[in-house]
C-alpha positions in Angstrom: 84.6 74.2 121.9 81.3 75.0 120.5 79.8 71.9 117.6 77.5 74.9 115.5 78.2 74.9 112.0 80.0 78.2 112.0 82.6 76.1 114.1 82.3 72.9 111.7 83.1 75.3 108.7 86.1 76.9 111.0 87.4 73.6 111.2 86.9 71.6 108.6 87.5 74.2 106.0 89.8 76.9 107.2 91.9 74.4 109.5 91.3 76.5 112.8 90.2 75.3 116.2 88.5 78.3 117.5 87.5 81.7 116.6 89.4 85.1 117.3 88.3 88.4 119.3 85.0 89.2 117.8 85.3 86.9 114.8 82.6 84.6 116.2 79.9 86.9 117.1 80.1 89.0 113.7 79.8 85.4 111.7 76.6 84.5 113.8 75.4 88.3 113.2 75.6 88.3 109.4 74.9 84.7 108.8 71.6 86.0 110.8 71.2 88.6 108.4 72.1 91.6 110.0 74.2 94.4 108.7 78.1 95.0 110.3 80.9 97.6 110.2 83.6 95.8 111.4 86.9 97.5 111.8 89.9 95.0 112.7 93.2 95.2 112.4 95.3 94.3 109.4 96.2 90.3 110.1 93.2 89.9 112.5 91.0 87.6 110.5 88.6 90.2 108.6 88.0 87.7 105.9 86.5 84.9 107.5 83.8 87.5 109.0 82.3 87.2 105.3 84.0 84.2 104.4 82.1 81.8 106.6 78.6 83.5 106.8 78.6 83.1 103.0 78.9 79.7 102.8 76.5 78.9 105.8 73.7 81.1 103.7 72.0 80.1 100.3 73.3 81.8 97.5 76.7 83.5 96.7 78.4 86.1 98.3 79.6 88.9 96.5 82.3 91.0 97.9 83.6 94.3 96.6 87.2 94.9 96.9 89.6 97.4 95.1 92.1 95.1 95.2 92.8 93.4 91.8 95.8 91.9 92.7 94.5 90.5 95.9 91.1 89.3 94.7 93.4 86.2 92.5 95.2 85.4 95.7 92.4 85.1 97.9 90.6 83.3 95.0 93.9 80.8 94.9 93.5 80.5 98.8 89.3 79.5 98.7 90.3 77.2 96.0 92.9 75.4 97.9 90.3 74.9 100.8 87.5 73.6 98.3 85.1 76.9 98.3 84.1 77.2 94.5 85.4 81.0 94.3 86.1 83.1 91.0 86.3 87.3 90.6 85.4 89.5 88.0 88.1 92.3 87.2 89.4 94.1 84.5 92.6 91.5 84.6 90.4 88.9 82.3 90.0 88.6 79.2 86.6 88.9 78.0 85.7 85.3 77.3 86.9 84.6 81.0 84.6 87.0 82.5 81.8 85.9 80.5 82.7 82.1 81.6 82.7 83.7 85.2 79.5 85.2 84.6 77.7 82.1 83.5 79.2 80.1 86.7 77.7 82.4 88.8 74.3 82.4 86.9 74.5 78.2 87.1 75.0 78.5 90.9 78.6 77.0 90.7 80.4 80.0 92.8 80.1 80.4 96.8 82.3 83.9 96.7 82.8 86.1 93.8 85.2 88.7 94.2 84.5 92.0 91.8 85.8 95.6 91.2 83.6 98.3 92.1 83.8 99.7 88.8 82.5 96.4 87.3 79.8 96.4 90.1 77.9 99.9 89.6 77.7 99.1 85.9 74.1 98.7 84.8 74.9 95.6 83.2 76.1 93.7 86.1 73.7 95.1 88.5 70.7 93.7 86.4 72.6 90.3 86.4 72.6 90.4 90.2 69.1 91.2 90.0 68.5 88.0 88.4 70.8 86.1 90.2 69.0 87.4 93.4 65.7 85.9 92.0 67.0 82.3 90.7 70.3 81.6 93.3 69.8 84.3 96.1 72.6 86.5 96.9 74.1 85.0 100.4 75.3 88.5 101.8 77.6 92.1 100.3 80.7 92.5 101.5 82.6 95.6 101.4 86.4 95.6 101.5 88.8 98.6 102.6 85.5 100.6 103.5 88.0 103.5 104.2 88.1 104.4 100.9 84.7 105.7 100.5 86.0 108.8 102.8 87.2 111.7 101.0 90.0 112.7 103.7 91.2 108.7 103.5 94.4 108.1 102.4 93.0 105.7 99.6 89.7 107.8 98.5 88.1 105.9 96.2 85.1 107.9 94.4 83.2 105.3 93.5 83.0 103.3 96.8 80.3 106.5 97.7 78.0 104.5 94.6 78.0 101.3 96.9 74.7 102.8 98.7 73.2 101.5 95.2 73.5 97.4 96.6 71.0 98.9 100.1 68.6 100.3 97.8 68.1 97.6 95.1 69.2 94.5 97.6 67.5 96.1 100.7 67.2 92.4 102.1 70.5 90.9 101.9 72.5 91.7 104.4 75.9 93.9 104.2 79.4 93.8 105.8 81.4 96.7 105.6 85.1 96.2 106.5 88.3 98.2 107.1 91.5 97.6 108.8 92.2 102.2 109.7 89.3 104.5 110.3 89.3 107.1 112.8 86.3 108.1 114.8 85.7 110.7 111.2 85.9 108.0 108.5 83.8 105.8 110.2 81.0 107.9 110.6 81.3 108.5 107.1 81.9 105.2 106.1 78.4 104.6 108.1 77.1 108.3 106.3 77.9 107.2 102.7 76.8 103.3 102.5 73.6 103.9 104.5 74.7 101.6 107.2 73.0 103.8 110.9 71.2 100.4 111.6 74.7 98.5 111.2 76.1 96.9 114.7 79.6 97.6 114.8 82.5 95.5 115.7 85.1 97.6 116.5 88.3 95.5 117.5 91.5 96.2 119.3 93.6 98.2 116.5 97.2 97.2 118.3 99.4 94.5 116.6 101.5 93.4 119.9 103.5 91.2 117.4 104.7 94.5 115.8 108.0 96.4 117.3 107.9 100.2 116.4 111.1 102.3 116.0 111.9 105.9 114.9 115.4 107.0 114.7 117.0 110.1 114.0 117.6 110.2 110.4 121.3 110.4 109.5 122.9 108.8 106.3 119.2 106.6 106.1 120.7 104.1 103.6 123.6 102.9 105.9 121.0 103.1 108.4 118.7 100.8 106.6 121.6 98.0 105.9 122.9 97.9 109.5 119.3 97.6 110.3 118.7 94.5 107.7 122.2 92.8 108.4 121.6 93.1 112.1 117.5 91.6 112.0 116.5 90.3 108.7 118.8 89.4 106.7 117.0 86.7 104.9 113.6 87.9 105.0 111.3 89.5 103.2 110.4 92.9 103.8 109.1 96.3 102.6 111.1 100.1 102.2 108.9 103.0 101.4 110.2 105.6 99.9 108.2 108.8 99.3 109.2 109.6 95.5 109.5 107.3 92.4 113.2 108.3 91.9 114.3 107.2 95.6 112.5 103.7 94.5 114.4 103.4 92.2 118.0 104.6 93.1 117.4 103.2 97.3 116.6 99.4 94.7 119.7 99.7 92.9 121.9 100.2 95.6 120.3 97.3 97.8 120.7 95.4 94.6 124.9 96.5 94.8 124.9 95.5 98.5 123.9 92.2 97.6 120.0 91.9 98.9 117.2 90.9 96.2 115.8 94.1 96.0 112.6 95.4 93.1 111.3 98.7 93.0 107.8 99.1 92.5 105.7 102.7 92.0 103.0 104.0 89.6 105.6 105.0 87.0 106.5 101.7 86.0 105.3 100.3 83.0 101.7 97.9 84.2 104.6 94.3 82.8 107.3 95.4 85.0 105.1 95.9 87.8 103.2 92.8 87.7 106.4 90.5 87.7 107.9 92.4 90.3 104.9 92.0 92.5 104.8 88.5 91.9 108.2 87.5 92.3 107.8 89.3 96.3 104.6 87.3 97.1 105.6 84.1 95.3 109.6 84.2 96.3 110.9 84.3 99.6 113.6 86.8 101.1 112.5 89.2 98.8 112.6 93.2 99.6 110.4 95.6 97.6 111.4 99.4 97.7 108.3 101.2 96.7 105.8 104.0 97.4 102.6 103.6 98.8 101.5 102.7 95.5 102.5 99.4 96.6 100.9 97.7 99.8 97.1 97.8 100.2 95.3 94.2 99.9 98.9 92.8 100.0 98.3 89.6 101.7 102.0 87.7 102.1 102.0 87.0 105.6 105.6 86.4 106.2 106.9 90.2 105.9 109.1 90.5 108.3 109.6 93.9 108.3 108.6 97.3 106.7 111.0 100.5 106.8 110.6 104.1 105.7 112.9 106.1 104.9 110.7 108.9 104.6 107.8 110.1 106.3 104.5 109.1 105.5 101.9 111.2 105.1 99.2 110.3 108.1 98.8 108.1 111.4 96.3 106.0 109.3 98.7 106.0 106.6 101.7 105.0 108.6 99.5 102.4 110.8 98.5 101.0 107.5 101.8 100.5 106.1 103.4 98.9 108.8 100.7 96.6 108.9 101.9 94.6 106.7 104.2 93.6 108.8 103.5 90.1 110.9 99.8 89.3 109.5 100.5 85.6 110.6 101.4 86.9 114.0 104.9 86.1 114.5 107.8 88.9 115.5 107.9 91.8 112.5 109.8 94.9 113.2 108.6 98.5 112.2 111.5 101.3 111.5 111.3 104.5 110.3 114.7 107.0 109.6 112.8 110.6 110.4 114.4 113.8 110.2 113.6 117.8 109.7 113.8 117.2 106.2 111.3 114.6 105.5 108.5 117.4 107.4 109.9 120.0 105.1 109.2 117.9 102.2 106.1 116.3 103.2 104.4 120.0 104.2 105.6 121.6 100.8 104.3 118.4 99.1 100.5 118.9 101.2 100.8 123.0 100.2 101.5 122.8 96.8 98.7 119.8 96.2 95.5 120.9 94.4 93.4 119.8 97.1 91.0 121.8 98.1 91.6 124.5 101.1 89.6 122.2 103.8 91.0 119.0 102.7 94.7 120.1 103.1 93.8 121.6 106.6 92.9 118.4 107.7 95.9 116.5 106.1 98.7 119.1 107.7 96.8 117.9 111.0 97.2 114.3 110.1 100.9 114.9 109.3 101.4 116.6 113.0 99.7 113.9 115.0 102.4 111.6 112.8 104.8 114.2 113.9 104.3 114.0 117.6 104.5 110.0 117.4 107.6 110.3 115.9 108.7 112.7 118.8 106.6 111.3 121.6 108.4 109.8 124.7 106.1 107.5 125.5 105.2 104.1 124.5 104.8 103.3 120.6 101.4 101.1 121.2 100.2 103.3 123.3 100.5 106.5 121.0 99.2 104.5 118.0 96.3 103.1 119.9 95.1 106.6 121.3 95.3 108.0 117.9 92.4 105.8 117.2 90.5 106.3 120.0 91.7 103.2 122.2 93.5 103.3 125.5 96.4 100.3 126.0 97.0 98.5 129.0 100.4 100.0 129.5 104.0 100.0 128.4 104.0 97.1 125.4 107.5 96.4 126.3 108.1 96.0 122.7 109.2 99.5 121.2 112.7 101.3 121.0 110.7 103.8 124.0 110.3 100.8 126.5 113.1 99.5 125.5 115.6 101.8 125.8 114.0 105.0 127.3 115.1 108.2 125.3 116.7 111.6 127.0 114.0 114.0 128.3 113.6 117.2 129.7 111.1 118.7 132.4 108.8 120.1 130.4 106.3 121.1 132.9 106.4 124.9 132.8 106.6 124.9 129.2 103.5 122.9 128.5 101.8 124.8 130.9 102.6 128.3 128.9 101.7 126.4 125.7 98.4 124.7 127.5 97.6 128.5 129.4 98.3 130.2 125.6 95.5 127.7 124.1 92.7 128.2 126.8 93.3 132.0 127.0 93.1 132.2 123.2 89.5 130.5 123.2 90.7 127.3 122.0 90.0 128.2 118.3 93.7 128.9 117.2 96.1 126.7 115.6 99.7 126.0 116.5 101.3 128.9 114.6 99.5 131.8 115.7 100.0 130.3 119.2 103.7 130.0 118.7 103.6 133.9 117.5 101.8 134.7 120.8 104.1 133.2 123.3 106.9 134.6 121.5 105.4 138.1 121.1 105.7 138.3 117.9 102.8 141.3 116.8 101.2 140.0 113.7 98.6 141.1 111.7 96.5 138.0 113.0 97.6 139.0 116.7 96.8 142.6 116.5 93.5 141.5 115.2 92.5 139.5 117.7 94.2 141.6 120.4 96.2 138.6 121.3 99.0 140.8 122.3 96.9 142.0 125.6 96.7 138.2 126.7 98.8 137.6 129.7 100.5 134.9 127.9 101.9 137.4 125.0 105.2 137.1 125.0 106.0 134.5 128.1 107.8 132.0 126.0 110.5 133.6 124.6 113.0 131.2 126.0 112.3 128.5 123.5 112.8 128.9 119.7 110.1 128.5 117.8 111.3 124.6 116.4 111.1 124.0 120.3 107.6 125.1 120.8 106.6 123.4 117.5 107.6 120.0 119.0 106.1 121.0 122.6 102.4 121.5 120.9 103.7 118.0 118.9 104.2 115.7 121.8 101.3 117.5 123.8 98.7 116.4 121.5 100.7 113.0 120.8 100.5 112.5 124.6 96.8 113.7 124.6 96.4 116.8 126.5 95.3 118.4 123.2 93.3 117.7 120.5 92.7 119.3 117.0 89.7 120.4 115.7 88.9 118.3 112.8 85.4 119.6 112.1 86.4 123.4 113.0 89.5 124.9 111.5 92.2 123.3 112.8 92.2 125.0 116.4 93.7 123.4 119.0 91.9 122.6 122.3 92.5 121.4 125.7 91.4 118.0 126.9 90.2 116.8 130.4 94.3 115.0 130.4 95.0 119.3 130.7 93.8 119.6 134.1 96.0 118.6 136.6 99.1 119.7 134.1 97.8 123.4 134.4 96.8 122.9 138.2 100.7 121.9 138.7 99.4 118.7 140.2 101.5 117.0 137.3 104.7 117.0 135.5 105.3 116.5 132.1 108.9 115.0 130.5 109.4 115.6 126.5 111.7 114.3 124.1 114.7 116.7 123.9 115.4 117.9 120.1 118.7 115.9 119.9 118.0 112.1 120.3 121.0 110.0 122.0 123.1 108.0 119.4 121.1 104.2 119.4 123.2 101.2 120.0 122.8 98.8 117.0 120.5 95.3 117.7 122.8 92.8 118.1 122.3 89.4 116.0 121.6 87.6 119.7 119.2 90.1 120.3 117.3 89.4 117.2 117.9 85.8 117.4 116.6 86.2 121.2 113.1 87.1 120.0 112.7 85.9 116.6 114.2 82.2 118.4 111.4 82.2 121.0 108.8 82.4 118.1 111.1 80.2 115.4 111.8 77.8 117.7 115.5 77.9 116.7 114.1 76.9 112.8 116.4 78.7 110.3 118.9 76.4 111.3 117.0 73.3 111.6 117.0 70.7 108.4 113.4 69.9 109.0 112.3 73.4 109.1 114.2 73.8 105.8 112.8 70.7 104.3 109.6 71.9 104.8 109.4 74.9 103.4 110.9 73.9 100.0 108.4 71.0 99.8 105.9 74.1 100.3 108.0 76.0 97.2 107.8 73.1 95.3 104.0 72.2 95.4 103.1 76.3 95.0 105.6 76.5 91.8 103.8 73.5 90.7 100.4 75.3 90.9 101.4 78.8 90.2 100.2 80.3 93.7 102.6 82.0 96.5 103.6 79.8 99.1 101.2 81.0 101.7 98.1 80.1 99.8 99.8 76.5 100.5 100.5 77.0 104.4 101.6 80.2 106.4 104.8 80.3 108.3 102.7 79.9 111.4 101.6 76.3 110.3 104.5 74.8 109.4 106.1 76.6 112.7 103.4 73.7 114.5 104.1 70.8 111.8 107.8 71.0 112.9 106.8 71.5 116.3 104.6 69.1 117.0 106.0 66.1 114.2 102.7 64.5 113.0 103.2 61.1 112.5 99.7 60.3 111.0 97.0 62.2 108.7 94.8 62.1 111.7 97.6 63.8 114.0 98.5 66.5 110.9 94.4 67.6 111.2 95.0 68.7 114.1 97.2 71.4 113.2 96.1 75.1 113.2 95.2 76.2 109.7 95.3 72.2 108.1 91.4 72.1 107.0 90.0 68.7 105.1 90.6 69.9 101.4 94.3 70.5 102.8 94.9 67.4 104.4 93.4 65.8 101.6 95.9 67.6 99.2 98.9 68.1 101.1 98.8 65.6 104.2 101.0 62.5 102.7 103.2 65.2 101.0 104.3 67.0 104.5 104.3 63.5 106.3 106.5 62.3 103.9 109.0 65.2 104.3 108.9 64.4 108.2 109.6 61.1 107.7 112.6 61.2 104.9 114.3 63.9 107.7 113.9 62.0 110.2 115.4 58.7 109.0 118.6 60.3 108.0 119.1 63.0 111.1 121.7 61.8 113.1 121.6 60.6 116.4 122.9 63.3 118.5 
C-alpha cells in the first residue's frame, strides 16, 4: 500500500486501508488543485473525495450542500474522527452562527458545511473573501450537483448562482458531486457551474449489494408485510408512498401490525418531523413511510431495505431512492408493488402539473423508461445501468429476473412492426401516434402526415393498444430505441435495431400477466443475509456490541453510525481483537476512534468472552 499522505490521512483518520474505485486519483487531482465532476454512486465514498484533499491543503474547505439535516450528521461524524468541522444553516440560532463565523475567521475549522442560500448572500461571500486573504480557502465542494438541472428531480434554483464561487474564487479549486445524472444533467451540471475544464470521474452507477424486485401490485399492504416478515423483520427500512394521506394511513396500519413505523412528508408540522427523523437515524429497526420528501442526504447506512408502493416518478428518481439502501455495502433488498393504476396516477399527476409544456415532455419520457424497467425481462442491473449510459457485465444474479425468470412471449414479429412503424415514420413520432398507425386508426395527426399510406398502417391490429404500449416499453428498456430528449419526444431506432429488423434476432417480452411469485422463504433470507452477518443476530457478542455502540451514541447525542457502521463491528466480531494495536487494524477504526472507543469495545469482547460457555 502506498505511504503518501493522502494514504496516512486514509488511515489514520478515516480508519481505511486503501482507497476505492477512483477515490484515489480524484483526492490527488483536487488536492493538486484541479477542478472535478465526480459522479459516484450513493454509498461509494463521495465524501472523502473532498474530505481528504481539504485537510491535506491550507485553509478550510467549504462545501455546499442542501442538506440541513445531513450537514449535523456529517459534522457529528468529522468530529468523532478529530477534523475541527462546524456548518452554517438556518437550524442555528443566531449567536451560534456568529460563534461559527468567528471559528472560521480564527482558522479553527478544516470543513464548514453551509446552505446555498446562506452562501450567495452578499454578506457571507465578502467574509469568504477575507477568509481567502488571511486563512486561504483549501477547495469548493458542491454536493447533489443534480440539482442545479431544471429537469432534476430535486431542482434547486439557486444551485444555478454557484457559478458566483468560479468567478470571485477563480483559483481555488472546485468539486462538484452527485450520486444520479444522466448524460443531460451532467452537461448541465458542467453548463451552469462553469466547470468545461473540469476532469470527470464518472464511476460505476450499479450497487451489486442491492437486489431489485417489481411485482405485480395486488393488495400492496399485505404484500408489503409478507415481504417484511419474510426478510427484515428487525431492520430498518424505508416505504414510499406517493401521497401524504397513504403516509399516513400505510404508518398507522404498520403501527397495528406491530412494526415501529413514523410517517414522514412535507405536511407535517417542521417538530413532528424532526423527531421522527431522528428517532429513524438514531434508533435501530425503525421503518419510515414517507414521500420523497424524505431521503436525499440521508446518511444511515444500515437500511436494509426500501419499498414502494407506488411508482416513482423517474429512473433517476427511483435509482435514487433505492439507494439508500446498503450504503455500508452489506445485502439490502429493493421492492416495488407496480400496477396499471399507479401509471394512471402518476401520468394524470405529470398532466395536470403547471410545469411548463417542454418540461412535462421530458418527465412523461422519464416515467416510461421507469415503465419499461418495471416490465423489462431482462436483468435489473443491467436495465438500471443502461439507463445511465453504462453497459454491465452480465446477468447480476441478484434480481427477481435472474432469479426466477418471468413468462415470455416471442415477440419478434411484433417488435419488428413496432421497429418498421418508427423508421418508416422518420423517427420523429412518439409512441401514440405510432400506436394509432399500426392499428389504423385515421387521425387527424395521421391524415396530416399521410401516415395512413405507410405500409405499416394498419399491420398491427392484432394487439390492443395496452399490448403495443408495453412492446414500445420494453423495446426502449431493452435498448433498441431511444427517445428524443432534445427533440420532441420522438422515438428512434438505435444500432441494437439492426439485426432485430434484418430477422437475424429474436426478441422475448414480458407477457401482460406476470406468474404468481413464490414468497422468500426465512432460509432464503437467512441464506444471504448469513453469508454477510456471519450468523450475528443470534450471536451474544454481536448483540453486545451493538448496544455498547447505543449506549456511547445516547451518551453523545449522535446516531449509532457516527460511532461505527454495521460493517465495522461485522470485522470486530469477526476478527476478536484482543489488543488496541490489533482493533487499529480494523476497517473504518482511525486514531481519534481508537483513542475514544478502543478500551470500550475491548472490554465488551472480553466480559463475553469470559462468561460464553464452553461448547
Amino acid at each position: 500500500m502506498s505511504s503518501g499522505p493522502a494514504h496516512q490521512i486514509l488511515r489514520d483518520t478515516f480508519g481505511y486501508a486503501s482507497f476505492r474505485g477512483e477515490q484515489q486519483a480524484i483526492v490527488e487531482h483536487v488536492a493538486s488543485g484541479g477542478d472535478a465532476l465526480v459522479l459516484m454512486p450513493t454509498g461509494g465514498g463521495k465524501s472523502l473525495c473532498y474530505q481528504i484533499p481539504a485537510l491535506l491543503r491550507g485553509g478550510v474547505g467549504i462545501v455546499v450542500s442542501p442538506l440541513i439535516a445531513l450537514m449535523q450528521d456529517q459534522v457529528d461524524a468529522l468530529k468523532q474522527l478529530g477534523v475541527p468541522a462546524a456548518f452554517l444553516n438556518s437550524s442555528l440560532e443566531a449567536e451560534e452562527a456568529r460563534e461559527v463565523s468567528r471559528q472560521l475567521m480564527r482558522g479553527e475549522l478544516k470543513l464548514l458545511y453551509v446552505a446555498p442560500e446562506r452562501l450567495l448572500t452578499e454578506g457571507f461571500l465578502n467574509l469568504l473573501e477575507r477568509l481567502q486573504q488571511d486563512n486561504g480557502i483549501a477547495l469548493f465542494a458542491i454536493d447533489e450537483a443534480h440539482c442545479v438541472s431544471q429537469w432534476g428531480h430535486d431542482f434547486r434554483p439557486e444551485y444555478r448562482a454557484l457559478s458566483v464561487l468560479h468567478e470571485r474564487f477563480p483559483s481555488v479549486p472546485r468539486i462538484a458531486l452527485t450520486a444520479t445524472a444522466d448524460a443531460p444533467t451532467r452537461s448541465e451540471i458542467v453548463e451552469r457551474l462553469a466547470l468545461e475544464s473540469a476532469t470527470r470521474f464518472v464511476s460505476s452507477f450499479d450497487r451489486p449489494n442491492i437486489r431489485y424486485r417489481v411485482t405485480q401490485k395486488n393488495n400492496a399492504r399485505q404484500q408489503l408485510q409478507a415481504f417484511l416478515e419474510a426478510e427484515h423483520p428487525d431492520d430498518a427500512g424505508i416505504v414510499y408512498c406517493l401521497s401524504r394521506k397513504k403516509v399516513e394511513e400505510t404508518a398507522a396500519w404498520l403501527k397495528e401490525q406491530g412494526w415501529d413505523a413514523l410517517p414522514y412528508h412535507a405536511g407535517l408540522d417542521a417538530t413532528t418531523r424532526s423527531a421522527n427523523q431522528k428517532r429513524f437515524l438514531r434508533e435501530e429497526g425503525v421503518i419510515m413511510v414517507a414521500t420523497v420528501a424524505f431521503g436525499m442526504g440521508i446518511d444511515k447506512p444500515n437500511v436494509r431495505f426500501v419499498a414502494h408502493l407506488d411508482l416513482p416518478k423517474s429512473m433517476e428518481g427511483y435509482y435514487q431512492e433505492t439507494g439508500r439502501a446498503g450504503r455500508d455495502g452489506l445485502p439490502a433488498n429493493a421492492w416495488m408493488a407496480y400496477g396499471l393504476g399507479d401509471v394512471v396516477s402518476m401520468r394524470q399527476m405529470l398532466l395536470s402539473g403547471e410545469a411548463p409544456e417542454e418540461r412535462k415532455r421530458v418527465e412523461l419520457q422519464k416515467l416510461d423508461a421507469l415503465l419499461g424497467f418495471c416490465e423489462s425481462t431482462a436483468c435489473r442491473h443491467q436495465t438500471i445501468l443502461r439507463y445511465f449510459g453504462e453497459e454491465h457485465p452480465g446477468s447480476c444474479g441478484e434480481c427477481d429476473n435472474c432469479l426466477s425468470p418471468v413468462d415470455t412471449w416471442d415477440a419478434t414479429r411484433a417488435a419488428q412492426m413496432a421497429l418498421s412503424c418508427v423508421y418508416r415514420t422518420g423517427q420523429r413520432f412518439g409512441v401514440v401516434h405510432l400506436i394509432d398507425v399500426l392499428l389504423g386508426k385515421v387521425t387527424p395527426k395521421v391524415e396530416q402526415c399521410a401516415h395512413q399510406q405507410l405500409s405499416t398502417f394498419g399491420i398491427g391490429k392484432e394487439l390492443a393498444q395496452a399490448q403495443w404500449s408495453s412492446v414500445y416499453r420494453q423495446l426502449a428498456a431493452a435498448g433498441f430505441i431511444s427517445v428524443d430528449m432534445e427533440g420532441y419526444g420522438g422515438l428512434r431506432l438505435t444500432e441494437a435495431a439492426r439485426p432485430v429488423l434484418r430477422g437475424e434476432q429474436e426478441v422475448w417480452l414480458r407477457r401482460d400477466a406476470e406468474p404468481a411469485r413464490r414468497k422468500p422463504s426465512k432460509a432464503e433470507r437467512g441464506s444471504r443475509l448469513r453469508e454477510a452477518y456471519a450468523g450475528a443476530n443470534e450471536d451474544p457478542l454481536w448483540l453486545a456490541l451493538k448496544a455498547k455502540r447505543m449506549e456511547l451514541a445516547r451518551e453523545q447525542g449522535v446516531p449509532p453510525y457516527v460511532i461505527f457502521h454495521d460493517s465495522t463491528l461485522l470485522e470486530i466480531l469477526n476478527r476478536k481483537p484482543q489488543t488496541l494495536d490489533e482493533m487499529g487494524q480494523v476497517s473504518g477504526v482511525g486514531q481519534a476512534k481508537l483513542a475514544k472507543y478502543g478500551d470500550d469495545f475491548l472490554r465488551v469482547l472480553e466480559d463475553v468472552a469470559r462468561f460464553k460457555p464452553v461448547s
